[in-house]
C-alpha positions as CSV (number, residue, x, y, z in Angstrom):
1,X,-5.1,23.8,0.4
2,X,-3.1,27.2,1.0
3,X,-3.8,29.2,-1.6
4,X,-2.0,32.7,-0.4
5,X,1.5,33.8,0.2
6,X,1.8,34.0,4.2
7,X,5.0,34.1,6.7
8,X,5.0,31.1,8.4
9,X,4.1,27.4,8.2
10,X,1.5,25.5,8.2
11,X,-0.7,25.6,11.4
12,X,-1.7,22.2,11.5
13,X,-1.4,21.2,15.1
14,X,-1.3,17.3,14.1
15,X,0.8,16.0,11.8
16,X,0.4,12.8,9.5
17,X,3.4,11.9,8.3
18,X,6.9,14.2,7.7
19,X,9.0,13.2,5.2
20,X,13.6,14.3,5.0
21,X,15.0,13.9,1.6
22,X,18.1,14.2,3.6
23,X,20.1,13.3,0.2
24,X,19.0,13.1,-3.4
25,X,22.2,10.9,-4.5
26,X,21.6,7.7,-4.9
27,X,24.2,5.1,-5.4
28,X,22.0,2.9,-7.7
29,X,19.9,3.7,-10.9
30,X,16.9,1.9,-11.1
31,X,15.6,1.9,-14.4
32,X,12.2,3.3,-13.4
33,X,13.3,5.4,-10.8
34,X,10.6,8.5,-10.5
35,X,12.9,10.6,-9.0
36,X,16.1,10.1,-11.4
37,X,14.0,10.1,-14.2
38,X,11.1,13.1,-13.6
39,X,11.7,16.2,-15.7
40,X,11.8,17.9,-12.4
41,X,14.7,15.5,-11.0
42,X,17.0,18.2,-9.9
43,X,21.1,18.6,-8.8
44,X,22.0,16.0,-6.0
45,X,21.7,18.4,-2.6
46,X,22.3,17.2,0.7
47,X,21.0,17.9,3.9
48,X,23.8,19.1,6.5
49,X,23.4,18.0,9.9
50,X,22.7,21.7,11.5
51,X,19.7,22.7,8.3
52,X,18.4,18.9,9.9
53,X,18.2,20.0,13.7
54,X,16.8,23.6,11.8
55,X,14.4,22.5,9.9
56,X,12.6,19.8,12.8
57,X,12.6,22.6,15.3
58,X,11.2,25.0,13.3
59,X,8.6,22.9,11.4
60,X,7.5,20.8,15.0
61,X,8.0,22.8,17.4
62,X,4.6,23.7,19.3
63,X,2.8,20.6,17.4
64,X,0.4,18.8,18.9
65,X,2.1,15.4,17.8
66,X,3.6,13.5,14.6
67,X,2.7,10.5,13.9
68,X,5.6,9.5,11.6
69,X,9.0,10.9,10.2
70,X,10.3,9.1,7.6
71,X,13.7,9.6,5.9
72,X,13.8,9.4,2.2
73,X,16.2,10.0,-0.9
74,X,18.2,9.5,-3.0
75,X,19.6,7.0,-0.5
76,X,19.3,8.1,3.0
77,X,21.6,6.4,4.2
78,X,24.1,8.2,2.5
79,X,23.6,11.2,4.9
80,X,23.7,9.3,8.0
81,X,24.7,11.8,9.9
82,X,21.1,14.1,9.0
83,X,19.0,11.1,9.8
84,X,21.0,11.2,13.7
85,X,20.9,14.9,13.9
86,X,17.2,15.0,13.2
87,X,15.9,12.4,15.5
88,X,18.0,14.0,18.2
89,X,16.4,17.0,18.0
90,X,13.0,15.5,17.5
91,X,14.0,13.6,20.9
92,X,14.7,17.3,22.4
93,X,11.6,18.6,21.4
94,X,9.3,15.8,23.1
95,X,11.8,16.6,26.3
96,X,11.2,20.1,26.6
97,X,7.5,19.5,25.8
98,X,7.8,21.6,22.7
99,X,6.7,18.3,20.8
100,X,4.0,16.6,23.0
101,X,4.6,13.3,21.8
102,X,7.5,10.6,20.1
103,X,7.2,10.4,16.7
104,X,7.7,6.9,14.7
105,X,10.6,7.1,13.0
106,X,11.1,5.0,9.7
107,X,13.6,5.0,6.7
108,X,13.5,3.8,3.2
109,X,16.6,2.4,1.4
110,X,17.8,0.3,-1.0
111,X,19.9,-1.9,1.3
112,X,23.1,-1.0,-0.4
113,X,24.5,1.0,2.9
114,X,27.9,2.3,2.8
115,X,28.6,1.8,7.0
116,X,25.9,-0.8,8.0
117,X,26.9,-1.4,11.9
118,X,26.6,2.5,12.2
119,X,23.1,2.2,10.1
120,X,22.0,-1.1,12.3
121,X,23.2,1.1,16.2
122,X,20.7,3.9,15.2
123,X,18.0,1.7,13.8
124,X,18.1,-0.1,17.3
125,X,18.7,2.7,19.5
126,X,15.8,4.8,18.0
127,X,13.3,2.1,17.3
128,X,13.7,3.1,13.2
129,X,11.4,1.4,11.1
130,X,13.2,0.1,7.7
131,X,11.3,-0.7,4.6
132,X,14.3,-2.1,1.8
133,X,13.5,-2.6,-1.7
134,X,14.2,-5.2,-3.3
135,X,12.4,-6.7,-6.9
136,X,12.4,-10.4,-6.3
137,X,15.4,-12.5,-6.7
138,X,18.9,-11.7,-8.5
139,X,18.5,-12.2,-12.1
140,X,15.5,-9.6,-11.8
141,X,16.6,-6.8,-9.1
142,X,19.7,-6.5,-10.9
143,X,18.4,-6.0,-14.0
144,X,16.3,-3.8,-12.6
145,X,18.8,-1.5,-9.8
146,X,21.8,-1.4,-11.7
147,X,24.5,-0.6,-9.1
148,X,28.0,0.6,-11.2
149,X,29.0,-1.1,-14.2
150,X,28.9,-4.5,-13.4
151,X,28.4,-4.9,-9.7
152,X,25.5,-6.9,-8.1
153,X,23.5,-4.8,-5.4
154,X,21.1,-8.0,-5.0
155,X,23.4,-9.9,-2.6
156,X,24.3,-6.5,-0.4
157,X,20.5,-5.9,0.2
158,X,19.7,-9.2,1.2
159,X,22.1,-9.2,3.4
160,X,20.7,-5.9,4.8
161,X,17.2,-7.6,5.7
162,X,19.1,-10.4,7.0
163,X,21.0,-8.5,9.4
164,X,17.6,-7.0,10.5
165,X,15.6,-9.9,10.7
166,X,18.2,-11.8,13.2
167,X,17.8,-8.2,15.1
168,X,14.4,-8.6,15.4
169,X,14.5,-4.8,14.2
170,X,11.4,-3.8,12.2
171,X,11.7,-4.4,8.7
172,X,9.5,-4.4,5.6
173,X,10.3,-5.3,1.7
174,X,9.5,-2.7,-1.2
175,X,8.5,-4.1,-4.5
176,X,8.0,-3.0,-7.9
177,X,6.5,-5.1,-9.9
178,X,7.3,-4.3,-13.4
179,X,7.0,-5.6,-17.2
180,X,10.4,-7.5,-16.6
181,X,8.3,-9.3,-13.7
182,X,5.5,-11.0,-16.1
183,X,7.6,-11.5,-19.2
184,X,10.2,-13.5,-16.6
185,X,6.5,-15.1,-15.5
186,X,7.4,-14.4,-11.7
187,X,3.7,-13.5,-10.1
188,X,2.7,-11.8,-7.6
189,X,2.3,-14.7,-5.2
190,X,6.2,-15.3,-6.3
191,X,6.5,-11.8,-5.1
192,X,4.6,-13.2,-1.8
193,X,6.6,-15.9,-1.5
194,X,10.3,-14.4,-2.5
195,X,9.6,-11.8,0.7
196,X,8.1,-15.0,3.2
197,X,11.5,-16.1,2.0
198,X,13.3,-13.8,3.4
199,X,11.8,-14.0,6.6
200,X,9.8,-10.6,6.3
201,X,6.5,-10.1,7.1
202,X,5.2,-6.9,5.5
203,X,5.4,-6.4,2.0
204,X,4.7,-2.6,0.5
205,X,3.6,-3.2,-3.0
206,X,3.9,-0.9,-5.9
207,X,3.8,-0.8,-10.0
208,X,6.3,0.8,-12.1
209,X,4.3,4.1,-13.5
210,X,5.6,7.1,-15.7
211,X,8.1,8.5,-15.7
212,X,9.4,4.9,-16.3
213,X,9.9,3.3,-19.6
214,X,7.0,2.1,-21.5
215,X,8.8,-1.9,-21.5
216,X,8.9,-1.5,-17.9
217,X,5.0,-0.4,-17.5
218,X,3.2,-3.8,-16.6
219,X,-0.1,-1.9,-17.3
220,X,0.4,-1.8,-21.1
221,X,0.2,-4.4,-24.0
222,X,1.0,-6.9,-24.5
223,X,1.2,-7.3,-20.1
224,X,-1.8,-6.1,-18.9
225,X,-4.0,-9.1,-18.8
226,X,-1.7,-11.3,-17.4
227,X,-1.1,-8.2,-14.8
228,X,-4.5,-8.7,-13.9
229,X,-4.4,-12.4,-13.3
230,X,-1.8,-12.1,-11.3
231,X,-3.2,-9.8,-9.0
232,X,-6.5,-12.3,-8.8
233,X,-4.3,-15.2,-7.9
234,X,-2.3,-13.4,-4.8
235,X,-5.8,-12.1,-3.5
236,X,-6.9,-15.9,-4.0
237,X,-3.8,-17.3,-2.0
238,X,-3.7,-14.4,0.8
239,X,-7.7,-15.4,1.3
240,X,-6.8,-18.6,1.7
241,X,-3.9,-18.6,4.1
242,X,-5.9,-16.3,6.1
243,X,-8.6,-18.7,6.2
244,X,-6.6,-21.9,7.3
245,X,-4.1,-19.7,9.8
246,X,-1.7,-20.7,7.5
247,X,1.4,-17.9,7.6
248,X,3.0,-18.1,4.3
249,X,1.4,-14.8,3.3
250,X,3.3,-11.5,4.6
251,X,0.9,-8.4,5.2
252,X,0.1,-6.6,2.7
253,X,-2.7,-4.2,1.5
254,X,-5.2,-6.5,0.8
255,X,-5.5,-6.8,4.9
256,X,-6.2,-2.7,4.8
257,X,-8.8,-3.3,2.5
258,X,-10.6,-6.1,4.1
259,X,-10.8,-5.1,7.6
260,X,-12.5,-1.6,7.1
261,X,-15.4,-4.1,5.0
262,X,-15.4,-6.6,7.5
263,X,-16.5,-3.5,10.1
264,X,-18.8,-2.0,7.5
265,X,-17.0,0.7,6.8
266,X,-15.2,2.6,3.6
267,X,-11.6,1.6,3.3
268,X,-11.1,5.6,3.1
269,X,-11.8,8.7,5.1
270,X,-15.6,10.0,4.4
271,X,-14.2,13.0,3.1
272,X,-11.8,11.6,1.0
273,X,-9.6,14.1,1.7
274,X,-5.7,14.1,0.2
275,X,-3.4,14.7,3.3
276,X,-0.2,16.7,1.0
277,X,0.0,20.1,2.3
278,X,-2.4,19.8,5.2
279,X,-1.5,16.8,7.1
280,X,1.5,15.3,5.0
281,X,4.6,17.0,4.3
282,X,8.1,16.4,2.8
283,X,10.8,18.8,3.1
284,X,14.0,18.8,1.0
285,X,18.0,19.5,2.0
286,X,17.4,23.2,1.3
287,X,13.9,23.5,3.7
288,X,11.4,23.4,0.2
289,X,8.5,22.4,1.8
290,X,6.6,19.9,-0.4
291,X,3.2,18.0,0.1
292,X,4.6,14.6,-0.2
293,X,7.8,13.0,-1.5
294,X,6.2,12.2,-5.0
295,X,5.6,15.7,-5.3
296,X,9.1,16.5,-4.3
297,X,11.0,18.8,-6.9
298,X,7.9,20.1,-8.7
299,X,7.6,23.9,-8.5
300,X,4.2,23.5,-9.0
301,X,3.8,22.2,-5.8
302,X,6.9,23.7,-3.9
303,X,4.9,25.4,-1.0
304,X,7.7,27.3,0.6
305,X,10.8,27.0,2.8
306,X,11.0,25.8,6.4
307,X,14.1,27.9,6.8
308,X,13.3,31.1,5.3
309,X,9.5,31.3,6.9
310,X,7.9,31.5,4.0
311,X,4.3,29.8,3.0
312,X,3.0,30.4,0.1
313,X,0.9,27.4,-0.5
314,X,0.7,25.5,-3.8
315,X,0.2,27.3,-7.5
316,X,-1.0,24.0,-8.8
317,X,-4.8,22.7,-6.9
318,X,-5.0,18.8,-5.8
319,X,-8.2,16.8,-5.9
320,X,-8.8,16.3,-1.9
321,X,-10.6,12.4,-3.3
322,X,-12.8,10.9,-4.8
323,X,-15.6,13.4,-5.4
324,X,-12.9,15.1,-7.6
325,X,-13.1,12.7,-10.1
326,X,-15.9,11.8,-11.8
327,X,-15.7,8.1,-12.8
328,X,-15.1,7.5,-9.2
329,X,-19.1,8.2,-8.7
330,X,-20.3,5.2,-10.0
331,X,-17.1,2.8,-9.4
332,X,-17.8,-0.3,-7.5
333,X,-14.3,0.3,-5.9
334,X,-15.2,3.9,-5.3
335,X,-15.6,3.8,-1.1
336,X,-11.7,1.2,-1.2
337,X,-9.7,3.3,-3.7
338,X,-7.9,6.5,-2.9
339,X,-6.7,8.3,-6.2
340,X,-3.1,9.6,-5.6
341,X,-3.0,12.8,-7.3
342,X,0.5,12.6,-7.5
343,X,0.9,9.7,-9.4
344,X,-1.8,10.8,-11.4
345,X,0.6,13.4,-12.2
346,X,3.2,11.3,-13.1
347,X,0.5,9.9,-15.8
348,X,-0.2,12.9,-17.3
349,X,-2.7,15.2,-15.2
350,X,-3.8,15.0,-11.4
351,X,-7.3,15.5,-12.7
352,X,-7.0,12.3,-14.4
353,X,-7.3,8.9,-13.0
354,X,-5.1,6.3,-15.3
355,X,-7.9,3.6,-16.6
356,X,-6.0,0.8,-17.0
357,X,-4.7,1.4,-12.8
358,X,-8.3,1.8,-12.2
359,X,-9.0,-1.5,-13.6
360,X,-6.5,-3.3,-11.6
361,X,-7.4,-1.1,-8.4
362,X,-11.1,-2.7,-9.2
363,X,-10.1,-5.9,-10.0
364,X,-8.0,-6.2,-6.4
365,X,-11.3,-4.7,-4.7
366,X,-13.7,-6.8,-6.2
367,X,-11.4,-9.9,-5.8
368,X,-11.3,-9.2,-2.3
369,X,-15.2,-8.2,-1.9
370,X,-16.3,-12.3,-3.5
371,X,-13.8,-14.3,-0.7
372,X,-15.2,-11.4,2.0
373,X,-18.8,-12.2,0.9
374,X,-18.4,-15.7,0.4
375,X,-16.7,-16.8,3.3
376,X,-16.6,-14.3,6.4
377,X,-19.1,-11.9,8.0
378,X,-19.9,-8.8,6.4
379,X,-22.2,-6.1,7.7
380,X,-25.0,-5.0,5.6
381,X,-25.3,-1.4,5.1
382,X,-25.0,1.4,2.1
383,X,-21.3,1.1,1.8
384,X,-21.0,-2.5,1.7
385,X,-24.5,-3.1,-0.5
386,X,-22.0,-1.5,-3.3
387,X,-19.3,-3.8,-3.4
388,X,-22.1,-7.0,-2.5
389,X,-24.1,-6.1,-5.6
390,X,-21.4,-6.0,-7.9
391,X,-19.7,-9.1,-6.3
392,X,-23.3,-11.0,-6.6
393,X,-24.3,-9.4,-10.4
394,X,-21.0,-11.3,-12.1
395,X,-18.9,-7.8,-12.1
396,X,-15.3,-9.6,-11.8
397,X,-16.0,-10.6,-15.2
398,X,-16.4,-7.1,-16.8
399,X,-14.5,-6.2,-19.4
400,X,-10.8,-5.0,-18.7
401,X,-9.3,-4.6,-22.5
402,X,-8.9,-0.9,-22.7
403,X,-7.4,1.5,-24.7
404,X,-3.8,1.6,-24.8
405,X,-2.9,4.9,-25.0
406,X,-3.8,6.0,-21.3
407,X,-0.7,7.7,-20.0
């Protein structure tokens, strides 16, 4: 991590992932929205269309590649006109060779979209990848993304993926699975089977964390348990579609885990290593360069401005992995689990890995490690001995009723 004020920008020649908040309006508030609800949530900017164009020449140009720009919010699509400007200019920069290769480019929105056939003509004509969130049917995404006083956002997003899916334009679904989720008893594999629904393979998976209310947290009493459960049944029924071809699962996670064990390998880089600020970047409407769009809005982790030139680095340090964290040691989930340092943050202290996440990080792992074992070749080596002995010594059982007060 930089760590001294410098002209300049990072010099990494490849890039991971570049992320636009092109906007941080938002025409819905989601009850456990991080960004609308962080004590660094700041005054809605937005990108113009020329500080766009500025910001990817400056930051790309000379680069070796990058793999992936993404366009985030607020609601992107709100600033449609950034989004267009940027991939032009991206498209220039691969032309004139000053960016040696195409980027991906992807957006994330919440399917509420103010001019959709202009949205669906540069999704097409730029090969945009579109992940939409959406919580599971009506009576729970609307509770969950209130959109005004008393409209219904449920119906416009689903009309959104519908509109891709007879494209044939990529699409995912974002979920958060919340509190609201297990009290209305709708599991995980209802989760699985809303988004097969849809027609959508790929389903991006995530838990409401701080800054969200505490009745919204599906990690805490009285929810936990049944949190836990519900994560053991949807490895059960993913294991066994994948086992009979059937295709009622979508993709999801679980596949990144298992493939890196079925080749004998960790599910993680060997070093571990945290990509914000050296390989993974977000920038914001003004140019604030930012590791990552979690980290987006935090002067502790504001690294400088694309614009101005200046690189200063971060005044707060990030565990790089693992080996930052000492209960990760001696985890059986330790060589399948990246910590995320910033939503560590959001719990209370990067340096900190939540307990009650790590349980259900483990749980998932060691779920995954007894159907691997049991029913497909694994190779046999150092890594995977870790995961076989705790699978064969009776470890799903262990103990998951924790202390409460972890975030």
């Amino acid at each position: 991590m930089a760590r001294h004020p410098r002209r300049g920008r990072p010099e990494t020649r490849c890039i991971n992932k570049l992320v636009l908040v092109v906007t941080d309006s938002c025409n819905l508030r989601c009850t456990y929205c991080y960004a609308r609800l962080s004590p660094h949530a700041s005054l809605a900017k937005r990108m113009s269309a020329e500080t766009a164009r500025q910001v990817i020449r400056q930051f790309l140009s000379g680069r070796e590649r990058c793999e992936l720009i993404q366009f985030f919010g607020g609601e992107p699509t709100l600033n449609l006109d950034a989004v267009q400007s940027a991939i032009e200019e991206t498209l220039d920069l691969v032309r004139s060779g000053a960016l040696r290769e195409r980027p991906r480019f992807a957006i994330v929105t919440n399917g509420v979209i103010r001019d959709r056939s202009r949205l669906l003509d540069l999704l097409k004509l730029y090969g945009i990848e579109t992940t939409v969130s959406l919580d599971g049917p009506a009576y729970l995404h609307d509770q969950l993304r209130p959109y005004g006083k008393s409209e219904s956002c449920y119906d416009r997003a689903v009309e959104t993926v519908s509109d891709l899916v007879q494209r044939r334009l990529p699409v995912a679904v974002e979920t958060v699975y919340t509190a609201s989720h297990v009290r209305a008893e709708f599991s995980v594999v209802d989760v699985f089977k809303f988004c097969h629904g849809l027609g959508v393979n790929q389903l991006i998976f995530d838990i409401a964390y701080p800054p969200a209310p505490a009745e919204l947290n599906p990690l805490l009493d009285p929810y936990f348990e049944r949190t836990l459960a519900y994560h053991r049944q949807a490895v059960d029924e993913w294991f066994r579609a994948l086992l009979v071809h059937k295709h009622g699962m979508p993709r999801v996670y679980f596949r990144d885990l298992l493939l890196p064990l079925l080749d004998g390998c960790a599910a993680i880089p060997p070093v571990g290593k945290c990509g914000a600020t050296e390989v993974d970047f977000a920038i914001g409407p003004n140019g604030d360069l930012y590791g990552c769009q979690l980290l987006y809005g935090n002067p502790a982790y504001r690294a400088g401005n694309v614009l101005s030139g200046d690189y200063h680095g971060i005044s707060s340090s990030l565990p790089v992995g693992p080996a930052d964290y000492p209960a990760c040691s001696s985890c059986v989930a330790r060589h399948w689990c990246q910590p995320c340092a910033a939503l560590n943050e959001a719990c209370g202290s990067v340096w900190h890995n939540p307990e009650r996440l790590c349980a259900l990080r483990r749980a998932v792992v060691l779920q995954i490690g007894r159907w691997a074992f049991g029913y497909l070749a694994v190779p046999t080596n150092e890594t995977t001995s870790v995961l076989r002995e705790a699978v064969t010594s009776g470890a799903l059982g262990e103990q998951t009723s924790l202390s409460t007060s972890i975030f």
